[in-house]
C-alpha positions, 0 to 999 in steps of 0.5 A, spaced: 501 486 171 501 487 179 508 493 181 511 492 187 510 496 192 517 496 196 517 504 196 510 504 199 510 509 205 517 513 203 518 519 200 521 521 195 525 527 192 527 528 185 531 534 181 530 534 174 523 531 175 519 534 170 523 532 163 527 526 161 531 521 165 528 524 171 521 523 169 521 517 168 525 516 175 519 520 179 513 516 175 517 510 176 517 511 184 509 514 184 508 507 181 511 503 187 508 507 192 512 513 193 511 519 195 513 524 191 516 531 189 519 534 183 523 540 183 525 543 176 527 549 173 519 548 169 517 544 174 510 543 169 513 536 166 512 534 173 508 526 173 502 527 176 501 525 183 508 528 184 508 536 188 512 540 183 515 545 185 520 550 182 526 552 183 534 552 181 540 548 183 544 554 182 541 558 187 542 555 195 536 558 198 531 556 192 534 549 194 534 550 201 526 552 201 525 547 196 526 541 200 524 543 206 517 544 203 518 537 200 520 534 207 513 537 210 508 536 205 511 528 204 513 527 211 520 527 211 525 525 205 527 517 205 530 517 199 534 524 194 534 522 187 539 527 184 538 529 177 538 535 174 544 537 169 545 540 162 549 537 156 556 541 154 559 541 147 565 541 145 574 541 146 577 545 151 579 550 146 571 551 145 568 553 151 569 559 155 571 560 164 564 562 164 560 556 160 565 552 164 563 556 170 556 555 169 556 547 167 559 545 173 555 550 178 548 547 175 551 538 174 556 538 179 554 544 185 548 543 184 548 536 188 551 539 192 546 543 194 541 539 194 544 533 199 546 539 202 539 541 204 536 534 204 541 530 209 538 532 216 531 529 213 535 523 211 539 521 217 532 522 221 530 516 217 535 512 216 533 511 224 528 508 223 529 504 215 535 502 216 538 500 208 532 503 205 534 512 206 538 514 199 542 518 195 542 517 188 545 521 183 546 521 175 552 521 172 554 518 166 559 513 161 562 521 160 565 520 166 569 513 164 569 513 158 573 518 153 569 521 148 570 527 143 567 533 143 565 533 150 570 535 155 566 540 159 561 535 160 565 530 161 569 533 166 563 535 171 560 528 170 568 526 173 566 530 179 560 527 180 563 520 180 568 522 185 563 526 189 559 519 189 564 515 192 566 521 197 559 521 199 558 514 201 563 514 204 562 520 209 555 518 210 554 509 209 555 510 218 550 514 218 544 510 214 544 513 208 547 509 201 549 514 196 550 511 189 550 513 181 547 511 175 551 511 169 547 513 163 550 512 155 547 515 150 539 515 153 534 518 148 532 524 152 529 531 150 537 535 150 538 529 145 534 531 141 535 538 141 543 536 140 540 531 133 535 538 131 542 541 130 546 537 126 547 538 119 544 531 118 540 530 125 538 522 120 545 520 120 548 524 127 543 519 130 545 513 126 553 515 129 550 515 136 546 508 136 553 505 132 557 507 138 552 503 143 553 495 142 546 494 143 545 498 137 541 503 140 540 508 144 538 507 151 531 509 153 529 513 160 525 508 162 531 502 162 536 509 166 530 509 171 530 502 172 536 503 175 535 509 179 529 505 182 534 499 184 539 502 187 534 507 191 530 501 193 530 497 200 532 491 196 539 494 194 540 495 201 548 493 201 549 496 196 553 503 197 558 506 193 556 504 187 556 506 179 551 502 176 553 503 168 546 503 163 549 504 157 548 498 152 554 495 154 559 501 151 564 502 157 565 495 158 564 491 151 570 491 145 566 488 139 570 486 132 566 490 127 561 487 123 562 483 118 561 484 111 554 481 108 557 476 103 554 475 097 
């Protein structure tokens, strides 16, 4: 099967490129002829093709060094994709100031570090492409659906949200769309490590898959599809948007099954 090559000549950064979501996000776009970088903690996961390079969202300076390599070694930044984030378990009663302080640093200011760095190489090439210059960040059914047991991580992935559509706004005269995606339960690395610590991890997936009306839990492919739709030129009307991939658990209210007769 021949892939379309719409992001042939641009270039691409991606934060949290080297595992999960964002791997697939990156693979997705060498595939369609980007040009690519991935910065991550451990950038060694990185698809081959992509410059790896290693650095912290929490840490300004890594960051500001990070994309201004990533702009001079790609010829300058058409589209951010914005990724990287940690989960957080439990109520309000069970993570500390300093877990709350650390979760929102790295998923919610860690966005802002990165389009903070990236936006004076997106607005030289949004003079030259216009629709087709982006920011694309992750967000999550967390931050529009109540689910227990998650509040830190809901709360930060509330922030990106909001930062999503203060951003459009602030940038769409500018050329620069900035959208996000809206993953469920995807199957990715940190899920699997949550499972590895349950009690019964056959059972604690089980519950997950039952919470999604597909039945199953989405994969990282089908949340970079998204990602890749949004930061395309064929998207280029499209701003300000949360694109939910999540097996239909936010929007869909289904009767439970009924019992096998017989």
């Amino acid at each position: 099967m021949t892939v379309t090559q719409d992001f042939e000549g641009m270039s691409a950064l991606v934060t949290g490129g080297a595992s999960g979501i964002g791997a697939a996000v990156a693979a997705l776009l060498l595939a369609r002829g980007a040009r690519v970088a991935v910065l991550d903690l451990d950038p060694g996961g990185a698809p081959e093709g992509a410059l790896a390079l290693r650095a912290d969202v929490t840490d300004d300076d890594a960051v500001r060094n990070a994309v201004e390599r990533a702009a001079a070694e790609l010829g300058g930044l058409h589209t951010v994709v914005s990724n990287a984030g940690i989960g957080s378990i439990g109520t309000v009663e069970d993570n500390t100031d300093t877990e709350w302080a650390r979760v929102l640093d790295i998923n919610v200011l860690g966005m802002v570090r990165t389009a903070r760095h990236a936006l004076p190489h997106l607005r030289r090439a949004a003079a030259g492409r216009p629709g087709a210059v982006s920011i694309t960040q992750t967000c999550s059914i967390a931050a529009t659906a109540g689910l227990p047991q998650r509040a830190l991580y809901s709360a930060s992935k509330g922030a990106v949200l909001s930062l999503t559509l203060a951003m459009a706004a602030d940038h769409v005269r500018e050329g620069i769309r900035v959208n996000c995606v809206n993953p469920g339960t995807a199957d990715t690395p940190w899920i699997g490590r949550l499972l590895a610590q349950a009690d019964d991890p056959a059972a604690e997936r089980a519950a997950l898959e039952a919470r999604q009306p597909l039945g199953r839990l989405v994969t990282a492919d089908e949340v970079a599809a998204a990602v890749v739709h949004l930061a395309s030129p064929a998207a280029a009307s499209v701003t300000g948007t949360a694109l939910a991939v999540d097996g239909g658990m936010q929007g869909l209210r289904l009767r439970p099954a009924a019992p096998p007769q017989g």
